[in-house]
N, C-alpha and C positions, 0 to 999 in steps of 0.2 A: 775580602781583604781582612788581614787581622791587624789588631794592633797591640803590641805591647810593650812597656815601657817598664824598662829594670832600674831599677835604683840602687846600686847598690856602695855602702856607707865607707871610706876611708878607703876606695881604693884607686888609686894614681892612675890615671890613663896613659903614662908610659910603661904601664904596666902589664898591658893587653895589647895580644896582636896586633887587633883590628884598626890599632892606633898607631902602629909600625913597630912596635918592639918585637927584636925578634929572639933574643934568648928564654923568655919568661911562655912558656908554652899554655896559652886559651884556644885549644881548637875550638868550644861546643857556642865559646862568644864568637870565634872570628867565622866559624861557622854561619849561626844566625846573620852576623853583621854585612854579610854578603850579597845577603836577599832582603837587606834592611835601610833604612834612614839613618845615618849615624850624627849625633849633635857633636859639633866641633869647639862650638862657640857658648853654652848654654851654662851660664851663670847661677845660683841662688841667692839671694842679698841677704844673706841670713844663715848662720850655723847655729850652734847644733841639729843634730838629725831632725827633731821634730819640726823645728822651722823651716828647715831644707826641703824637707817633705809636705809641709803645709805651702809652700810658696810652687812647688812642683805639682800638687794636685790641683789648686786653686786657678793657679795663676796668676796669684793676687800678691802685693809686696806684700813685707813685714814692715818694714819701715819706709817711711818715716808717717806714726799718725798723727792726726793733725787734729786730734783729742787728748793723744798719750797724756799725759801725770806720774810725774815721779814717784815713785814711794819709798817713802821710809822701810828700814828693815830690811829684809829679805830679797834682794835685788833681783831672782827669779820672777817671784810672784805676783801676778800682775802685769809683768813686763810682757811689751811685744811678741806675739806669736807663742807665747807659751799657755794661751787659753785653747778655750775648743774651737774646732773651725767654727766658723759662724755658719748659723743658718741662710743669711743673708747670700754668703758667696756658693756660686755652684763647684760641683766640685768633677775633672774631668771624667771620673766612672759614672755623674749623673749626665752628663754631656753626652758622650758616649750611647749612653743608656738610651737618651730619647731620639737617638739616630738607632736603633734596633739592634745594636752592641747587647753582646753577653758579658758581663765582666766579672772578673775573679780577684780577692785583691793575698797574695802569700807577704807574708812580711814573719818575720823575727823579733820586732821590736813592739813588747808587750803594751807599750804604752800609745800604741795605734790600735789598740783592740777596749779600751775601755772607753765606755759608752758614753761617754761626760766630754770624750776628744771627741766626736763625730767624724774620724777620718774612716770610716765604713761606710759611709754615704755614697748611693749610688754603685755599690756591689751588689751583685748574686748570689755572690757565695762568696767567703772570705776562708784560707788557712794560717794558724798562726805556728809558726815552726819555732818550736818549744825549744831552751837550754840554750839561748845564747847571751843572754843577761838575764839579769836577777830574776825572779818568778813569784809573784807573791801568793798567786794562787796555789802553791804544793803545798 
C-alpha cells in the first residue's frame, strides 16, 4: 500500500474533478482520486500555510495554548504555530517511518526546508521545487 498525501495551498475543491466539477479539467487528480481515500470533511484550525501544514503533519492543534502570552510588537513572532515544530510532537513522515514507510517530502514553499522549522522530520529524502516564492538562497 502506498500513501500519499497532497497538500496543495489556495486551491478550492470546486475546483477539481474528483469533487464534482465538471468544466475545470484535473484528469491526473481525478485520476489518482479513484484508487484513493478522498477527505471530504478535513479542516486546519489555523491558516496560513505554515500552520496549515504544521497542524496537517502533526496532527497537533495550533490553538488554543494553554501557555500562549501575548506579545508586544510584532504580532507574528512568537504567535502560535509560527515557531518550529516541536521535537516533542511526532510528525506523520516519522509515524509512517516506524511502520516501514519510505517517505519523500516535494514542497515549494522554502520556508519548510530551513532547518530551525523542523518540518523535514521523518523523511528520506526531501525535493524543494524552486521559483515559487521569494528564494533567499539565489
Amino acid at each position: 500500500m502506498n500513501v500519499v498525501l497532497i497538500i496543495i495551498d489556495t486551491l478550492r475543491q470546486d475546483h477539481v474533478g474528483c469533487y464534482g466539477n465538471r468544466w475545470i479539467k484535473t484528469p491526473y487528480l481525478d485520476s489518482l482520486a479513484k484508487e484513493s481515500v478522498l477527505f471530504t470533511h478535513a479542516y486546519p484550525d489555523s491558516l496560513p500555510t505554515l500552520q496549515v501544514r504544521r497542524v496537517l503533519q502533526t496532527g497537533c492543534r495550533i490553538f488554543p495554548f494553554l501557555d500562549h502570552k501575548a506579545y508586544k510588537g510584532n504580532l507574528f513572532v512568537g504567535s502560535p504555530g509560527w515557531g518550529p515544530v516541536s521535537e516533542q510532537q511526532d510528525t506523520i513522515a516519522e509515524i509512517l517511518q516506524s511502520y516501514g514507510y519510505r517517505t519523500a517530502f516535494i514542497t515549494d514553499t522554502y520556508h519548510q526546508f530551513k532547518p530551525s522549522e523542523n518540518f523535514h522530520r521523518g523523511f528520506d529524502e526531501w525535493t524543494w521545487i524552486r521559483g515559487q516564492e521569494h528564494d533567499p538562497y539565489r
